[in-house]
DSSP file (Angstrom, degrees, kcal/mol; ACC not computed):
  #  RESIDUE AA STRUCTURE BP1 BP2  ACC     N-H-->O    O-->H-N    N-H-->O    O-->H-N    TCO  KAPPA ALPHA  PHI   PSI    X-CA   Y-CA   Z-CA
    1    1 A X              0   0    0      0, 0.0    89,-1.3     0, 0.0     2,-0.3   0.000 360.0 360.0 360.0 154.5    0.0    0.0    0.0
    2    2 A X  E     -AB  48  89A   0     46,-1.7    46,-1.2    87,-0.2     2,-0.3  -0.983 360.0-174.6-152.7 133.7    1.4    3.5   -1.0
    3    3 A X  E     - B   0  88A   0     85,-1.1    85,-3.1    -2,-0.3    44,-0.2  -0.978  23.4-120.4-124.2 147.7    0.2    6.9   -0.6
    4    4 A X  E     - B   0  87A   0     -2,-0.3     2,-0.4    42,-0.3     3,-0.4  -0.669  41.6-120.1 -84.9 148.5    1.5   10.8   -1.9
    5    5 A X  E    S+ B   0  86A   0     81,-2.0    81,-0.7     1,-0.2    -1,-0.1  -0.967  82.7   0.1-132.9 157.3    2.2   12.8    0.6
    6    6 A X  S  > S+     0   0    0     -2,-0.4     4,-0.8    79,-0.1    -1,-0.2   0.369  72.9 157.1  70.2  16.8    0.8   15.9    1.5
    7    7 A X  H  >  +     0   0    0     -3,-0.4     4,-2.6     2,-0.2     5,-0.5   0.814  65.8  69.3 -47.9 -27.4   -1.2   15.1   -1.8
    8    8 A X  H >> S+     0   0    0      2,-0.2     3,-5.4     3,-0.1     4,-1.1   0.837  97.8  54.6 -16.1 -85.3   -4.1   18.0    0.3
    9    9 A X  H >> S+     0   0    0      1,-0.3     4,-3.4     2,-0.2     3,-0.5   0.601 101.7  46.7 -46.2 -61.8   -1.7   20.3   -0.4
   10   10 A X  H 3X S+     0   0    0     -4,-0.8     4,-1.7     2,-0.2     5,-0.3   0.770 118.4  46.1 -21.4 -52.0   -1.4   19.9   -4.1
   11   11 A X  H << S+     0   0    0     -3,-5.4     5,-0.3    -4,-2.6    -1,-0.2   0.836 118.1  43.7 -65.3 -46.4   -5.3   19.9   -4.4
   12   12 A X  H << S+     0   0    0     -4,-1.1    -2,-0.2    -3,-0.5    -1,-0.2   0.922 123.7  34.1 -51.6 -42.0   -5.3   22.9   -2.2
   13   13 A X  H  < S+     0   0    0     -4,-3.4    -2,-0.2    -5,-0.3    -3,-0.1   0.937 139.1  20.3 -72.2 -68.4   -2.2   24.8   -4.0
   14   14 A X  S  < S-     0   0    0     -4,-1.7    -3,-0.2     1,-0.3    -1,-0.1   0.462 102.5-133.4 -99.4 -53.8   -3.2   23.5   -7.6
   15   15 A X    >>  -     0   0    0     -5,-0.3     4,-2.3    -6,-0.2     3,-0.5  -0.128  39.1 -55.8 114.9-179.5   -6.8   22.5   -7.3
   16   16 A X  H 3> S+     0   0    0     -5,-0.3     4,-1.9     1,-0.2     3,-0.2   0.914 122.8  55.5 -51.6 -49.5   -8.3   19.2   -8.5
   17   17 A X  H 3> S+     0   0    0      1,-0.2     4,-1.3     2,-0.2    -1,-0.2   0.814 106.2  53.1 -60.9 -24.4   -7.8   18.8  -11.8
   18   18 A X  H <> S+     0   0    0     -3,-0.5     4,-2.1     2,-0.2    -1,-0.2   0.723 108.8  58.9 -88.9 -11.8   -4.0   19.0  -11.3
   19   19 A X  H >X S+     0   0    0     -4,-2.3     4,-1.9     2,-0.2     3,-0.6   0.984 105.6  47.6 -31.1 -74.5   -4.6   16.2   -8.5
   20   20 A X  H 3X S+     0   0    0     -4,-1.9     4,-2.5     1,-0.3    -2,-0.2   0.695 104.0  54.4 -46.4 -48.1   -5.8   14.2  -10.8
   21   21 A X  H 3X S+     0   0    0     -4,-1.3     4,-1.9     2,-0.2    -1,-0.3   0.874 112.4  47.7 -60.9 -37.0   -3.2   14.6  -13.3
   22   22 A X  H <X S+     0   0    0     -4,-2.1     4,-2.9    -3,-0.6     5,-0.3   0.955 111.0  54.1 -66.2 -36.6   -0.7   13.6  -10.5
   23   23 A X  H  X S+     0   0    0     -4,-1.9     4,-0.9     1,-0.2     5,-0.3   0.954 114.1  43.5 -53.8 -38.8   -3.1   10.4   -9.6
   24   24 A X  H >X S+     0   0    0     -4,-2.5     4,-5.4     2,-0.2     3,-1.3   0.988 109.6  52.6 -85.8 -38.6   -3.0    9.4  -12.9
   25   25 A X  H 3X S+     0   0    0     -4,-1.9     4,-5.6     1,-0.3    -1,-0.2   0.918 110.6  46.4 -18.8 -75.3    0.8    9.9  -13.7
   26   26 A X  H 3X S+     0   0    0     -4,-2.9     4,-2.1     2,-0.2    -1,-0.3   0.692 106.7  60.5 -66.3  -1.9    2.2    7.8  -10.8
   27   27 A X  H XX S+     0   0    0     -3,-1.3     4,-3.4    -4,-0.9     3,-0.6   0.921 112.5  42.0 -74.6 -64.8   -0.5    5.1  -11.8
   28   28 A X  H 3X S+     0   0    0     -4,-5.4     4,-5.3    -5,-0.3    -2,-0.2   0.882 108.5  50.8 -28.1 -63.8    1.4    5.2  -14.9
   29   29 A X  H 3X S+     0   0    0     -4,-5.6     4,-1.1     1,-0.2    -1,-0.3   0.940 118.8  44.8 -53.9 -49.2    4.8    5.3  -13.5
   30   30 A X  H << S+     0   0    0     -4,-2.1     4,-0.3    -3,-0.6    -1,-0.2   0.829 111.6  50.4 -32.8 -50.6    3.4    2.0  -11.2
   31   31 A X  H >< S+     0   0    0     -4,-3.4     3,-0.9     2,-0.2    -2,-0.2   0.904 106.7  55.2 -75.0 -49.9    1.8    0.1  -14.1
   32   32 A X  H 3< S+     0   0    0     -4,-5.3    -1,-0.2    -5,-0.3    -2,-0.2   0.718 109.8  48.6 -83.9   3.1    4.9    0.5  -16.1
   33   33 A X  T 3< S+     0   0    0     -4,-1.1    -1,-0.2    -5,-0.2    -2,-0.2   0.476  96.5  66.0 -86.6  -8.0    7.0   -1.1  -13.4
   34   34 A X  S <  S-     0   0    0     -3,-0.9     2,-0.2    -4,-0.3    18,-0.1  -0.288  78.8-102.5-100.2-154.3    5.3   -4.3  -12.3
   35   35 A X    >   -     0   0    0      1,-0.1     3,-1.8     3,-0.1     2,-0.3  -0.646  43.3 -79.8-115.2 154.2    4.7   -7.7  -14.2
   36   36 A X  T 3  S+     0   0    0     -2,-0.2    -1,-0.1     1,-0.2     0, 0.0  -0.568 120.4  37.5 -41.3 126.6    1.9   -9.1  -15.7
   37   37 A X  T 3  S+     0   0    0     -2,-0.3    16,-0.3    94,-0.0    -1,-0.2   0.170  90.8 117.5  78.3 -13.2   -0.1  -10.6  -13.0
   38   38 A X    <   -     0   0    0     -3,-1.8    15,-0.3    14,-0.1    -2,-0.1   0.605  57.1-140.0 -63.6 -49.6    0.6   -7.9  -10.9
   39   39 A X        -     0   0    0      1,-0.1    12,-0.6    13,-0.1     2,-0.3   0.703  15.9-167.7-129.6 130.9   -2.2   -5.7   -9.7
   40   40 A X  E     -C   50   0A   0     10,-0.2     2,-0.3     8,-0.0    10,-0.2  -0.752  14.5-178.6-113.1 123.0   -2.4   -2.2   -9.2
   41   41 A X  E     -C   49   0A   0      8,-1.8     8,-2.5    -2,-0.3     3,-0.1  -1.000  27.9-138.3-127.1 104.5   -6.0   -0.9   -6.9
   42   42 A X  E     -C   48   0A   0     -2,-0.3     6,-0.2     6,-0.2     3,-0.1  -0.733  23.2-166.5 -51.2 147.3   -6.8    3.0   -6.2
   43   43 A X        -     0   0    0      4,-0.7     2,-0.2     1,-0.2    -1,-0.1   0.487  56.9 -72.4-112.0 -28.6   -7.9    2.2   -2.4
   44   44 A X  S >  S+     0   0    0      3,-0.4     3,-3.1     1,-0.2    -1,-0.2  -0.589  99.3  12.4 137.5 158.7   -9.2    5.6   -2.4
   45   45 A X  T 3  S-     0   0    0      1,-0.2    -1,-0.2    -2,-0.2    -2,-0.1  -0.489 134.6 -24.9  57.5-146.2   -8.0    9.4   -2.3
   46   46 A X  T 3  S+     0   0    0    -42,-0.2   -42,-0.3    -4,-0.1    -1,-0.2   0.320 112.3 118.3 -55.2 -19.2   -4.4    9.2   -3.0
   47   47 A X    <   -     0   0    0     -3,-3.1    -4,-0.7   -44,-0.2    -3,-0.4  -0.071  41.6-162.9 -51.2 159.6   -3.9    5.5   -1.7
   48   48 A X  E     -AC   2  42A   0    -46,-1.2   -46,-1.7    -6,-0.2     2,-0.6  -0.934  13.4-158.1-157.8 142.0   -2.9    2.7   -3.5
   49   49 A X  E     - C   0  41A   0     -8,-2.5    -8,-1.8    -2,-0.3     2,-0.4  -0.877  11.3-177.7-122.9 116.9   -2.8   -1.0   -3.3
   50   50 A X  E     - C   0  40A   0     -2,-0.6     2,-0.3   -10,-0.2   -10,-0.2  -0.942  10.7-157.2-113.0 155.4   -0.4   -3.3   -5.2
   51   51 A X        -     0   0    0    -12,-0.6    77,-0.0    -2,-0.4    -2,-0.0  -0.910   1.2-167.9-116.0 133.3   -0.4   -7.5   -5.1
   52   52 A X    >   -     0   0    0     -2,-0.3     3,-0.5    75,-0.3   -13,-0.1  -0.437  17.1-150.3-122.0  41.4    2.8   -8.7   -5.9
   53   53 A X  T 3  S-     0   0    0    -16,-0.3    77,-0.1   -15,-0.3    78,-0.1   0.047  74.4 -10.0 -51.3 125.5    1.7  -12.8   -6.4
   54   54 A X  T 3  S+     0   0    0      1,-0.1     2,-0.4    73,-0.0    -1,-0.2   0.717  98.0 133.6  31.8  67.5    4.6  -15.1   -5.7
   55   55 A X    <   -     0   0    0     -3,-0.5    -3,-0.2    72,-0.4    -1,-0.1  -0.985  53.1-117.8-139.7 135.3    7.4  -12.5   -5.4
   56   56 A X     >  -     0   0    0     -2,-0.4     4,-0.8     4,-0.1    71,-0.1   0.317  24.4-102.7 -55.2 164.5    9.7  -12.6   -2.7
   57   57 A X  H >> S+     0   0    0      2,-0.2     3,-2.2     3,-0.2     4,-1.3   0.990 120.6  46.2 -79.7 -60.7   10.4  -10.0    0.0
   58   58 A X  H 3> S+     0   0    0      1,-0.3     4,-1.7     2,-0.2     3,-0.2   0.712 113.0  47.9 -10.7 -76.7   13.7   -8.7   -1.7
   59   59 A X  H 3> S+     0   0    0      1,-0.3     4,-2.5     2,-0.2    -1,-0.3   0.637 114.8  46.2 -84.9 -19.7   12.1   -8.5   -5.1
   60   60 A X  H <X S+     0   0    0     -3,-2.2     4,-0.9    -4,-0.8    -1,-0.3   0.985 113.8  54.2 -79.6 -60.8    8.9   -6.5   -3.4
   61   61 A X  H  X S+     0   0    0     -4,-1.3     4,-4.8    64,-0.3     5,-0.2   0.799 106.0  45.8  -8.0 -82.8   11.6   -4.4   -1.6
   62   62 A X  H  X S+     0   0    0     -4,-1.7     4,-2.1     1,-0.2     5,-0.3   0.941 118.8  47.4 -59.6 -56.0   13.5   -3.2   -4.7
   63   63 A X  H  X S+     0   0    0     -4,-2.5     4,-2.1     2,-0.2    -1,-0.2   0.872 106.5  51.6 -40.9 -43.7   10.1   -2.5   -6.1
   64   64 A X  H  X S+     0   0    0     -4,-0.9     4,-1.6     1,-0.2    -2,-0.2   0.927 122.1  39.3 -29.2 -72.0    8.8   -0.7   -3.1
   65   65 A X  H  X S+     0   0    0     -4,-4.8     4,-1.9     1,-0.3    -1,-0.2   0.807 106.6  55.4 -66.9 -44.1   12.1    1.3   -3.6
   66   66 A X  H  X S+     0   0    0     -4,-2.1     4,-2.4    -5,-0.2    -1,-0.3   0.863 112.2  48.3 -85.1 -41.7   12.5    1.7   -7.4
   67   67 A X  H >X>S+     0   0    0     -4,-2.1     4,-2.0    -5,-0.3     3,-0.6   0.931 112.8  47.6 -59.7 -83.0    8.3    3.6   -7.4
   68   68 A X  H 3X5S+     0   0    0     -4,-1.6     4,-1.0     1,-0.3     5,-0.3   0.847 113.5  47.5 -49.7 -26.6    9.1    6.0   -4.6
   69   69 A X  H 3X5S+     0   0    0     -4,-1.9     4,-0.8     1,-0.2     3,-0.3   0.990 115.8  46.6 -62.0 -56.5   12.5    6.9   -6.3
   70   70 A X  H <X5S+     0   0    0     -4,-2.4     4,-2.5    -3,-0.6    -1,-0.2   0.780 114.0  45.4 -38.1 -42.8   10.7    7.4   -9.6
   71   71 A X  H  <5S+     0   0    0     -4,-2.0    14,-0.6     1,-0.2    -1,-0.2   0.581 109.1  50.5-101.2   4.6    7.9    9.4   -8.4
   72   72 A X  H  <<S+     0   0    0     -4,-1.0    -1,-0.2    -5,-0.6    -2,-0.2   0.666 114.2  44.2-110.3  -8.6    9.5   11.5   -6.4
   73   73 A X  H  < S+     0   0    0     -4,-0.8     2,-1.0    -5,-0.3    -2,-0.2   0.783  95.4  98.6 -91.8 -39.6   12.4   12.6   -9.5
   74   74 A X  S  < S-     0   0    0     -4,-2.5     2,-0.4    -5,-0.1    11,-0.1  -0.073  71.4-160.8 -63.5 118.3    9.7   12.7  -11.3
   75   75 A X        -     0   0    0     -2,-1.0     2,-0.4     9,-0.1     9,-0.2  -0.499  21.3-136.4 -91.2 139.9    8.4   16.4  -11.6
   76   76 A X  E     -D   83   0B   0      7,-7.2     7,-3.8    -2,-0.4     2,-0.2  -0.821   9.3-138.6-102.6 142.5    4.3   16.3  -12.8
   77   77 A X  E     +D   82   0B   0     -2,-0.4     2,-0.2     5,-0.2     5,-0.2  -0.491  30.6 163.8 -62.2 151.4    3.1   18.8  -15.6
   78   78 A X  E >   -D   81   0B   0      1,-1.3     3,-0.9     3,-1.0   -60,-0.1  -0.416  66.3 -66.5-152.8 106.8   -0.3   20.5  -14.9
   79   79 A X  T 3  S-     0   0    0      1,-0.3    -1,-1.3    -2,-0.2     0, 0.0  -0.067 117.8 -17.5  65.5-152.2   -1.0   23.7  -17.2
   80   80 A X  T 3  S+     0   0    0     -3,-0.1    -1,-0.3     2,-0.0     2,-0.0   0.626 117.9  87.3   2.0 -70.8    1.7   26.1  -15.8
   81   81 A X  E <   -D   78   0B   0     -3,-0.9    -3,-1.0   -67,-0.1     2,-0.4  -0.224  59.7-151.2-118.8 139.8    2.8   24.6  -12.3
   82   82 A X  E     -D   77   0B   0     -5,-0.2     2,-0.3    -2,-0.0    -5,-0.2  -0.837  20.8-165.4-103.4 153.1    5.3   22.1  -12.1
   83   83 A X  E     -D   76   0B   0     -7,-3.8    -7,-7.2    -2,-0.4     2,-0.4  -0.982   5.3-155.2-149.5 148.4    4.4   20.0   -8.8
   84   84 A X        -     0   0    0     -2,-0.3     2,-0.2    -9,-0.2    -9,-0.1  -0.854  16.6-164.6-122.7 153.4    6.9   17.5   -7.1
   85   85 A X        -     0   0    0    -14,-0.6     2,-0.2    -2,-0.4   -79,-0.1  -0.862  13.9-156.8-144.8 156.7    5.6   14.4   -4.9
   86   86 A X  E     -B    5   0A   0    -81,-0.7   -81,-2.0    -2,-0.2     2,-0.3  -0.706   8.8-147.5-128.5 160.9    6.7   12.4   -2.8
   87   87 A X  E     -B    4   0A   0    -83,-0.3     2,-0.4    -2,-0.2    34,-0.2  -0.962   0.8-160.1-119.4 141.4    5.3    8.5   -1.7
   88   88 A X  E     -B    3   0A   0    -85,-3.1   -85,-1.1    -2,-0.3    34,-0.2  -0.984  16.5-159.3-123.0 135.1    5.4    6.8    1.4
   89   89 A X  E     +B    2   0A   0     32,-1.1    34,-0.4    -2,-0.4     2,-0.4  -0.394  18.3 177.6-121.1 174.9    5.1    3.1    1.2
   90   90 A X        -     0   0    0    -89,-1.3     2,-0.3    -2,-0.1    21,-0.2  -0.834  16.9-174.8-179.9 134.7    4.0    0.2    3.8
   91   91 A X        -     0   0    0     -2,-0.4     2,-0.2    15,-0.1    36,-0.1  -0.918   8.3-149.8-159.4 151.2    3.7   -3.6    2.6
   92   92 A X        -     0   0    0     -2,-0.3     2,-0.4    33,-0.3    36,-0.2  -0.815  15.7-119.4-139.9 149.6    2.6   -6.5    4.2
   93   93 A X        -     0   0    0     34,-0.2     2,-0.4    -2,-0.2    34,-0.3  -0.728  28.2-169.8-110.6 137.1    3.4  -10.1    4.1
   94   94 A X        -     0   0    0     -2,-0.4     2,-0.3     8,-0.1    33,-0.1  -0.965   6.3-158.6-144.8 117.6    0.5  -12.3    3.1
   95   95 A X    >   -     0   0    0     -2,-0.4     3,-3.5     1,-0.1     2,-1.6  -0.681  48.7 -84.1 -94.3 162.8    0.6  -16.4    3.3
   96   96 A X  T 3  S+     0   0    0     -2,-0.3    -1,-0.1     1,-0.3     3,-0.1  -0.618 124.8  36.0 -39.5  82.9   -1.9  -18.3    1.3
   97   97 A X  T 3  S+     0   0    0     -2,-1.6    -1,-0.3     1,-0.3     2,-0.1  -0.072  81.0 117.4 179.6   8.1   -4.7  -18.1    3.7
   98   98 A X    <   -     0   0    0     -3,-3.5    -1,-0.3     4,-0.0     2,-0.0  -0.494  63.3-118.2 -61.5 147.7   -4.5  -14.7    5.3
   99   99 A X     >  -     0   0    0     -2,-0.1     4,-1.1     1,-0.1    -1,-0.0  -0.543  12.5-118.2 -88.3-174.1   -7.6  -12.4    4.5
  100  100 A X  T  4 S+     0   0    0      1,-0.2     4,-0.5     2,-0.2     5,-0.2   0.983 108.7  57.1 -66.5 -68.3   -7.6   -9.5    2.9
  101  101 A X  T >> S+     0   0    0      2,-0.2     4,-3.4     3,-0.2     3,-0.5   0.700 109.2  50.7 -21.1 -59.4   -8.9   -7.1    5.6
  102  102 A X  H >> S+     0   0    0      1,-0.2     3,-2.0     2,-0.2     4,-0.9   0.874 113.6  49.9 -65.4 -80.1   -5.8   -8.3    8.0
  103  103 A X  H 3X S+     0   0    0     -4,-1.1     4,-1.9     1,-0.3    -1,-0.2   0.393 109.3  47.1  33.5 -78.9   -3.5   -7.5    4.9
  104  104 A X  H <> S+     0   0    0     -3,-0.5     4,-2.3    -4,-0.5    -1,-0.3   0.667 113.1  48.1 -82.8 -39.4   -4.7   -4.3    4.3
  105  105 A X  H <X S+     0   0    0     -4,-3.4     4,-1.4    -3,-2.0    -2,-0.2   0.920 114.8  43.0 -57.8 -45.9   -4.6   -3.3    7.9
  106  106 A X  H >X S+     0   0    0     -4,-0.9     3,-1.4     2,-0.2     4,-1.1   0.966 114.8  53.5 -57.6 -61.7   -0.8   -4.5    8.6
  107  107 A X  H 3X S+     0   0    0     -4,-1.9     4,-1.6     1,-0.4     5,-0.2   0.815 111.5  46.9 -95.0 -47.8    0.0   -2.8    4.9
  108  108 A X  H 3X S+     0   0    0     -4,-2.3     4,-2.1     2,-0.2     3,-0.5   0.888 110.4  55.0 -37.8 -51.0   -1.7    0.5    6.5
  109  109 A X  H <X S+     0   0    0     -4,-1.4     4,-1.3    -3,-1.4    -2,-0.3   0.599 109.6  45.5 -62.9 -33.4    0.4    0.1    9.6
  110  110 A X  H  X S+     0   0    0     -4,-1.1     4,-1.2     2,-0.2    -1,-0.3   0.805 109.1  50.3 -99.3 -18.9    3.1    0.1    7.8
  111  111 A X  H >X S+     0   0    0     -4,-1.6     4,-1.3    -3,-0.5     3,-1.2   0.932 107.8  55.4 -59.5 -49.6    2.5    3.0    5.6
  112  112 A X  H >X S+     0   0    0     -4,-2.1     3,-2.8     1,-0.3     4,-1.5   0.914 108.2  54.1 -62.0 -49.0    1.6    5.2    8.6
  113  113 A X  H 3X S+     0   0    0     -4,-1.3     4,-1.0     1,-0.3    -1,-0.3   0.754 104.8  52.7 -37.4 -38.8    5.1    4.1    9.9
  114  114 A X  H << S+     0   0    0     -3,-1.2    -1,-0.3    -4,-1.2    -2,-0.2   0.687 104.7  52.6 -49.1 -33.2    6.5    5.2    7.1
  115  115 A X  H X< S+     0   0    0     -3,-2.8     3,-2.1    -4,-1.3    -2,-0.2   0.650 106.3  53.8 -78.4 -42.0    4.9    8.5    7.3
  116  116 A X  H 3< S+     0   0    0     -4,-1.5    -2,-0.2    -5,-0.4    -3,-0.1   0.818 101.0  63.8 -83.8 -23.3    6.2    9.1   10.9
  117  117 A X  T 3< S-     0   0    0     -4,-1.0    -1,-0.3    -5,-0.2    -2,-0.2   0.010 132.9 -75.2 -77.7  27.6    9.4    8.5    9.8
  118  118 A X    <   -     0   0    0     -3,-2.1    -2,-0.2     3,-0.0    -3,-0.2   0.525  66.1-112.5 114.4  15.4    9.8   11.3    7.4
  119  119 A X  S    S+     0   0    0      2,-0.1   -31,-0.1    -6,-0.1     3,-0.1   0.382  92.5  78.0  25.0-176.6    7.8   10.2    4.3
  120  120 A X  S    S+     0   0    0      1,-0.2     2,-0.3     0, 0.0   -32,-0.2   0.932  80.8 103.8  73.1  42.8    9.1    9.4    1.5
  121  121 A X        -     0   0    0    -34,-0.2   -32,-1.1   -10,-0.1     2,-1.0  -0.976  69.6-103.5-178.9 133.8   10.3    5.9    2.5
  122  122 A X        -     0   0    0     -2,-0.3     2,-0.3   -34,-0.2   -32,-0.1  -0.492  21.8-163.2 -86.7 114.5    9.9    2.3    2.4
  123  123 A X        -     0   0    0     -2,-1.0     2,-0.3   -34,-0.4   -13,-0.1  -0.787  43.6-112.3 -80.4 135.1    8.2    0.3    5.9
  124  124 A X        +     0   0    0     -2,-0.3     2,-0.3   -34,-0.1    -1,-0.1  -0.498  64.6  93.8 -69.8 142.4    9.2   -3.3    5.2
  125  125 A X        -     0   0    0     -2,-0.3     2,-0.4   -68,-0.1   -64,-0.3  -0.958  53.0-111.5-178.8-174.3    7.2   -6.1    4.4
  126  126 A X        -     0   0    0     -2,-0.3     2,-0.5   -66,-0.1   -69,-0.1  -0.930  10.4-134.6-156.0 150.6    5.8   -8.1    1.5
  127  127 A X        +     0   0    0     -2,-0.4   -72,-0.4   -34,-0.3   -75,-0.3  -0.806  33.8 178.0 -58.9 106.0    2.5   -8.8   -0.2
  128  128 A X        +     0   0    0     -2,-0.5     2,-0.3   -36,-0.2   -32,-0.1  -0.304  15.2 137.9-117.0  82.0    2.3  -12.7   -0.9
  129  129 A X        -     0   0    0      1,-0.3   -76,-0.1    -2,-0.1     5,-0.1  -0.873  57.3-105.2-170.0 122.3   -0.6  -14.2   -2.4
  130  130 A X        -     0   0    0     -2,-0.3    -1,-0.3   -77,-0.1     4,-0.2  -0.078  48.0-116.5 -39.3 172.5   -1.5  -17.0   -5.3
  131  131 A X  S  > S+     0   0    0      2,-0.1     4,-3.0     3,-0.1    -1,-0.1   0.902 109.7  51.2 -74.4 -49.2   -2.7  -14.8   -8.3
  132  132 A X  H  > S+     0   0    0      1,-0.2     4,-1.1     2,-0.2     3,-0.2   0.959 112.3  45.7 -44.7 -51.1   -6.2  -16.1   -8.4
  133  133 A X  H  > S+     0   0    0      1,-0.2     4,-1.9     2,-0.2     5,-0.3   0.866 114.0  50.1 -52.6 -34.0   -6.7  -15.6   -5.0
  134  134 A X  H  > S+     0   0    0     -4,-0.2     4,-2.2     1,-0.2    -1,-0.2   0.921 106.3  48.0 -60.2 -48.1   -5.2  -12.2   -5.3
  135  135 A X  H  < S+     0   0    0     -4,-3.0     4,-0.5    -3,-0.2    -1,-0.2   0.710 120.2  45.9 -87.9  -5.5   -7.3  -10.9   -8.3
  136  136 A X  H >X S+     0   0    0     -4,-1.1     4,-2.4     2,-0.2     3,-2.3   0.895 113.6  55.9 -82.8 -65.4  -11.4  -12.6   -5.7
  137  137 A X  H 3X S+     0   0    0     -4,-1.9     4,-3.3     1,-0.3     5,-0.4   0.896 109.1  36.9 -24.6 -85.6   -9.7  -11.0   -2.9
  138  138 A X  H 3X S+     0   0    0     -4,-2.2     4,-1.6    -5,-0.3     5,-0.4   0.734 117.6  52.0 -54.5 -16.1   -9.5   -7.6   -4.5
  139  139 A X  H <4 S+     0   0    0     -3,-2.3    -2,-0.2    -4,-0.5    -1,-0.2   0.932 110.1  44.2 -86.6 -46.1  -12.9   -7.8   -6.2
  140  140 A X  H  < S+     0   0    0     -4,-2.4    -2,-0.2     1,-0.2    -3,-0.2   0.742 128.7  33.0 -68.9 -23.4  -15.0   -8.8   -3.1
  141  141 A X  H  < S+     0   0    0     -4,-3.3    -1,-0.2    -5,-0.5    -3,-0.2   0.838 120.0  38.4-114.2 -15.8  -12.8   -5.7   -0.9
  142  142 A X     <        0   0    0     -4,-1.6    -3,-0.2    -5,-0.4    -4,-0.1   0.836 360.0 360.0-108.1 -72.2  -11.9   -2.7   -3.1
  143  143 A X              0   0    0     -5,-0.4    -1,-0.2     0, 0.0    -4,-0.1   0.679 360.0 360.0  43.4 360.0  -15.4   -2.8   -5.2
């Protein structure tokens, strides 16, 4: 799970539409890093929920790391304003028969740690989770 932060303030400075342009951007910048099978959720607001099915905690890691680096060199267009974000990240380790709900709480837990320690910054952990299971799971909770 991954959230911008301070994303307000961008909506505040910038206003919605250039929000939006950032939401959709880092989707991009997300989407063009994972695998096939991977899956990439808006959770709501500025959240985001990736499943990373049968990849290791290293390999989640170096993902984890490799988004927030991207999106935060990346500088977002909007009209005029150039706008910088930053992401703070929190991932959770999931065996073949955890639910979602605990998941998604641990994966919270670990973002908000992330948060308190300066944004911009990866809490460890991993997502782990067959793909089928992965892709019922996320239709029966984000829906």
């Amino acid at each position: 799970m991954f959230d911008l932060d301070y994303f307000k303030t961008i909506n505040d400075t910038y206003g919605h539409p250039a929000g939006d342009t950032v939401l959709k951007e880092v989707s991009a910048i997300v989407q063009q890093n994972m695998r096939t099978g991977d899956i990439l959720a808006r959770y709501g607001g500025e959240e985001f929920i990736a499943i990373l099915p049968d990849t290791d905690k290293a390999r989640a890691m170096e993902l984890a790391d490799r988004l927030r680096s991207r999106i935060s060199r990346k500088v977002f267009t909007h009209g005029d304003h150039q706008i910088k974000v930053t992401a703070s990240f929190g991932v959770s380790e999931m065996g073949r028969d955890t639910d979602m709900e605990r998941i998604i709480q641990d994966a919270d837990t670990m973002l908000y740690k992330a948060k308190r320690n300066g944004r911009n910054t990866v809490m460890p952990g991993i997502i782990k989770i067959l793909p089928d299971k992965a892709r019922s799971l996320l239709k029966e909770n984000v829906n």
